[in-house]
N, C-alpha and C positions, 0 to 999 in steps of 0.2 A: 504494500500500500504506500502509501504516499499522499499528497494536500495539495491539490489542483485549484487555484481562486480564480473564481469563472467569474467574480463582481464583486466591485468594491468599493466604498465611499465610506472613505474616512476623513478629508480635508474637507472643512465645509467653506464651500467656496460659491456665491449669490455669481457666479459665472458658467456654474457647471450644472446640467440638470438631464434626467433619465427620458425628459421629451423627446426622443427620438426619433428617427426617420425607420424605416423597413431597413434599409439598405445600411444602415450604420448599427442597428441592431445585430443583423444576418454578420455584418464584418468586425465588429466589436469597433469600440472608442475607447480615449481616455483622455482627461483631463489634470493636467500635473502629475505628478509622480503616483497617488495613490486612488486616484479615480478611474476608475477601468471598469469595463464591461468585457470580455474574452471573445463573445460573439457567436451567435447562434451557432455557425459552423464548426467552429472550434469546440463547441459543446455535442453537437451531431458527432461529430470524431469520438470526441472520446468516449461517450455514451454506446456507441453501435460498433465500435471496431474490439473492444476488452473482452479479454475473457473470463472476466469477474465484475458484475455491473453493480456492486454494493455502495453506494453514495450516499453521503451524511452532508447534511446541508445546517448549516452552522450559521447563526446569524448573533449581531451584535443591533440591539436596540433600546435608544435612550442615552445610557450612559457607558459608554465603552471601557473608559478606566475601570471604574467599579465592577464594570464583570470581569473584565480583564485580570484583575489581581483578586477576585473572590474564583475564577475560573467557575462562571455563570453562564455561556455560552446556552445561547437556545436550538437544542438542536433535534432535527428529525432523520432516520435513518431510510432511506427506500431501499428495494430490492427489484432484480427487474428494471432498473429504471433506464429509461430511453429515449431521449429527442430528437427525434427521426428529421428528414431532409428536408429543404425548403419544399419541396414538391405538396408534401405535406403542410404547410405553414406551421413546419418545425413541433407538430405532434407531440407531445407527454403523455409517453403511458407508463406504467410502473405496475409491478404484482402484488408488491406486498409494500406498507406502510408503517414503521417500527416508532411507537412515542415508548421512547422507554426510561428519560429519565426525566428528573426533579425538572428540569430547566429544558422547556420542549416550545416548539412553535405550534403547538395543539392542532387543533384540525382544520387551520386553514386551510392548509397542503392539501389534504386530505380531499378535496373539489377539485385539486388540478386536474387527477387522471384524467386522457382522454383531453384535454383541452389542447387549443391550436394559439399559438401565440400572434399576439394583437397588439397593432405599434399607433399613430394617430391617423398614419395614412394606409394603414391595411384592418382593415374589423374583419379579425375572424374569429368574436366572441358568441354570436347567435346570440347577441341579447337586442331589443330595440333601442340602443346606444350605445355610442361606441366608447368602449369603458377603460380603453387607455385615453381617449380624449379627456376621457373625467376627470382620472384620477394623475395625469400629467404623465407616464409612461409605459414602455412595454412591458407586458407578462401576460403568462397564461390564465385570461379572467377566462372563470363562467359562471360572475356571478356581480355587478357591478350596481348593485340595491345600495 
C-alpha cells in the first residue's frame, strides 16, 4: 500500500476555488503548492488498472491542526471501488462500504454509488438542477436538496 492525494486544499487562498470546468476537472489543476485536484483521469488509472482496489478516503474538516495532532482524520474505507472513463462521465461504483471507526464521514458516501460526476458545465446528476452549479463544484451528486 501506499497514500495516493487525489485532492487537496489546505492554503486558503479567496483566488483558488473547486468551480471548475469539465475539462480541468477530467485533467486535474492546482493552485500554489498545496491546492490540487489529481484529475478525473488520473483517478480512472489508478482505480481500474490495480490489482487490489481497497481505498480509504481521508478527509480533514474545520480545523486541520487539531485533528492533525489528536490524529482525528474522518475516514471511510470502500472496496470494489472504481471510476471508470470519461465515456462514462467518470462513473463511481464501489461493492462494499466500511464506517468503521470513531472518526468517519458517515453516510454521505454512502449515495455516491453509481453516480456520474457533475462539473457547472456538464449535469450529469439527474436531479432538476444542476447541483454543482449550487453548491460551487464538481463531484459525484445524487442528491442536491
Amino acid at each position: 500500500g501506499g497514500t495516493v492525494v487525489m485532492s487537496q486544499d489546505i492554503e486558503k487562498d479567496a483566488n483558488f476555488t473547486f468551480n471548475r470546468s469539465w475539462v480541468e476537472y477530467r485533467d486535474g489543476f492546482y493552485h500554489g503548492k498545496n491546492n490540487i485536484w489529481a484529475g478525473l483521469e488520473v483517478i480512472n488509472l489508478l482505480t481500474t488498472r490495480r490489482f487490489h482496489n481497497k481505498f480509504q478516503i481521508s478527509a480533514i474538516i474545520f480545523d486541520p491542526i487539531a485533528v492533525i495532532k489528536q490524529k482525528k482524520f474522518l475516514r471511510t474505507t470502500f472496496t470494489g471501488f472504481k471510476v471508470d472513463h470519461e465515456n462514462t462521465q467518470f462513473l463511481m461504483t464501489y461493492d462494499f462500504i466500511e464506517i468503521s471507526t470513531e472518526y468517519h464521514l458517515g453516510e454521505m458516501l454512502r449515495t455516491l454509488n453509481n453516480s456520474r460526476f457533475s462539473t457547472y458545465d456538464r449535469d450529469n446528476d439527474h436531479m432538476a438542477i444542476n447541483c454543482a452549479m449550487k453548491y460551487g463544484g464538481g463531484w459525484w451528486y445524487n442528491n442536491a436538496g
